[in-house]
N, C-alpha and C positions, 0 to 999 in steps of 0.2 A: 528441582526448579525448572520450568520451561522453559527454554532456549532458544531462539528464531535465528534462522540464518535464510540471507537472501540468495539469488540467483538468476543469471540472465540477464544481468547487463551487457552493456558492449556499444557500440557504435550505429549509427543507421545515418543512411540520407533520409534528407526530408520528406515524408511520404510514408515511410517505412515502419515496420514492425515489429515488435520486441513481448517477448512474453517474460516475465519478471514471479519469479517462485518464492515464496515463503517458507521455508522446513520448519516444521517445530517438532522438536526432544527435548529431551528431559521426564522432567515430573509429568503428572495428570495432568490433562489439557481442558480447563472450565472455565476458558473466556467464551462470554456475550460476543464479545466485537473484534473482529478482525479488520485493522486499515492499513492504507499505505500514505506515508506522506514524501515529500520531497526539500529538497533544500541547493538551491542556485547558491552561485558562491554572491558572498555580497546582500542576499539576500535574508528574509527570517524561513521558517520550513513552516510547510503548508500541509494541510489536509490535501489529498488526493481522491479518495475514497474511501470507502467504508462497508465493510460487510455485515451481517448479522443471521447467527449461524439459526438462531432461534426459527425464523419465518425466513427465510432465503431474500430479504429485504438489502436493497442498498443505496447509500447516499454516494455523490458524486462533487465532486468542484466543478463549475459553470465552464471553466478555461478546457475541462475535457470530456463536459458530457459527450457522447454519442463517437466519443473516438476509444476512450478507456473502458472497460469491463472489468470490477475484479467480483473472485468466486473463492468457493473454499473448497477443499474434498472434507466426505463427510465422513470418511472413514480416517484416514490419517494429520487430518486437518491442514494439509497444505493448504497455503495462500496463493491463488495468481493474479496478477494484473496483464492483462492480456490491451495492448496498446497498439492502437493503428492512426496512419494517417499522422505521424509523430511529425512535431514542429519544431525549428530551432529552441523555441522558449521553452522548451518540456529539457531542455539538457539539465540535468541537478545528479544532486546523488538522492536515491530513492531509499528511505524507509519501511519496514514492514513493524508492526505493534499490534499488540493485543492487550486486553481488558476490557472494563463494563461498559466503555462507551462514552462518549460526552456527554451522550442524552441522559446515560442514568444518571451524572453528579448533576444535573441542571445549565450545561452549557451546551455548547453546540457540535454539532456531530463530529468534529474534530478538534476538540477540545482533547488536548493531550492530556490532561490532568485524569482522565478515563482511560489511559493504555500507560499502563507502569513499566511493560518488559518490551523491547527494540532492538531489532536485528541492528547489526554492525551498522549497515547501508552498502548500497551498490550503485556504481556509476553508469546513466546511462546517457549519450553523447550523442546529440542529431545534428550534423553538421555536412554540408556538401562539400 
């Protein structure tokens, strides 16, 4: 059974940069979709981003286009979320998940009901 564990949390001032790993082990690795979401305390957890390993296509949350990046390796399937320009409101603990996607069950790109298996989470903290 595949496994995800995250990496690369940690602190940054405002501004700052954090690059965020996804490991998967285990079983055979035949997700569609690789995302990350986040979760603020007090809040609900959010889509983040979204990969697709099929056509190298990806969806985004409005709150971080043109600051966040994620990618996959295609040989080992790492996940990264490579994050710039990080603002206090980005502080959550961040999720990495995989499965067919929210587009395949009919909801929307971060429809969790499309990524069954989720890393632990990692914390990552923008604060001056």
């Amino acid at each position: 059974q595949v496994q995800l564990t995250e990496y690369g949390g940690g602190s940054v001032q405002p501004g700052g940069s954090l690059r965020l790993s996804c490991l998967v082990s285990g079983g055979p690795y035949r997700s569609i979709a690789m995302a990350w979401f986040r979760q603020a305390p007090g809040k609900t957890r959010e889509g983040v981003a979204a990969f697709y390993r099929g056509d190298g296509s990806a969806e985004y949350a409005d709150s971080v286009k043109g600051r966040f990046t994620i990618s996959q390796d295609k040989v080992d399937y790492t996940g990264y979320l490579f994050m710039n320009d990080l603002k206090p409101e980005d502080t959550a603990t961040y999720y990495c998940a995989t499965g067919g996607g929210g587009v395949l069950y009919g909801g929307d790109w971060d429809d969790e009901t499309g990524f069954p298996t989720w890393g632990q989470g990692v914390q990552v903290t923008v604060s001056s």
